[in-house]
C-alpha positions, 0 to 999 in steps of 0.5 A: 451486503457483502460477499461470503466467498471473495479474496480481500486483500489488506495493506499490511506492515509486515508478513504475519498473517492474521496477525499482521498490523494494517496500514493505511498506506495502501500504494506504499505499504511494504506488503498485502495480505490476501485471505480467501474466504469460503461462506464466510469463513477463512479458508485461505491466508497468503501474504505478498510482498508489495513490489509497487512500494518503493516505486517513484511514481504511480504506486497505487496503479501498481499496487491495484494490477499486483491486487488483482493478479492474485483474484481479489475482489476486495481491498480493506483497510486503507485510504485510497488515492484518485488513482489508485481508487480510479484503478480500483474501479477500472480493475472491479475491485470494491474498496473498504475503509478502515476503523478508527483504530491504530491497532487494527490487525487483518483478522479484525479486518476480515470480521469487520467486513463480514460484519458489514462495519467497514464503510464503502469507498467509492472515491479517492479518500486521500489527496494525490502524492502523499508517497514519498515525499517530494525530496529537497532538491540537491545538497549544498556540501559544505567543502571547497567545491558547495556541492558542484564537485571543485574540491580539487581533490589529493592531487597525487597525479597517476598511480 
């Protein structure tokens, strides 16, 4: 059974509210949008700017401390990494999957918890490190020097 009078907070692409599309990259998402709900009703639509979405390491931890400083106590519509999913739980947030829908948007979110049609997570549900991308070591530029800095430059001496 879920909660009439709760905060969600939703991973979203951009800041339009209601209207916003939903991400399921919920540590590197670019925003959340949080709705307050009074007896299932929406009350209340805030949308924040995801400060953990560009960090290096550790976004989804991130982002759960930014969720749980605006009083939510549910998060839908994402796949949730082990830590952050370990955060989630640490920080008493439930955690809620998503449709099988690309185009889902918060407020179809929002009526779908309501519902009760959005699977319960109760553990990670994507593989650790799936940010970012790990990178492809240094370049090798194809001047005189390959990338180790001996172009020799213009050699114009001091100015």
């Amino acid at each position: 059974m879920v909660e009439k009078n709760v905060k969600i907070a939703i991973p979203t692409t951009t800041s339009d509210g209601l209207n916003a599309p939903v991400t399921r990259r919920f540590g590197r998402c670019p925003f959340f949008t949080v709705v307050s709900l009074k007896n299932g009703e929406i009350n209340e639509v805030d949308v924040i700017e995801n400060t953990a979405s560009n960090a290096m390491g550790g976004a989804g931890p991130m982002a759960v401390q930014l969720i749980v400083g605006t009083g939510a106590k549910v998060v839908a519509g994402a796949d949730y990494g082990p830590n952050a999913s370990g955060a989630l739980n640490q920080g008493g947030v439930s955690a809620y999957g998503y449709p099988n829908d690309p185009n889902t948007n918060v407020k179809t979110i929002v009526e779908l918890y309501l519902q009760d049609k959005l699977p319960l997570i109760t553990s990670a549900s994507s593989a650790a490190h799936t940010g970012m991308g790990g990178g492809q070591g240094m370049g090798r530029g194809q001047g005189r020097g390959q990338g180790r800095g001996q172009g020799r430059g213009q050699g114009r001496g001091n100015f």
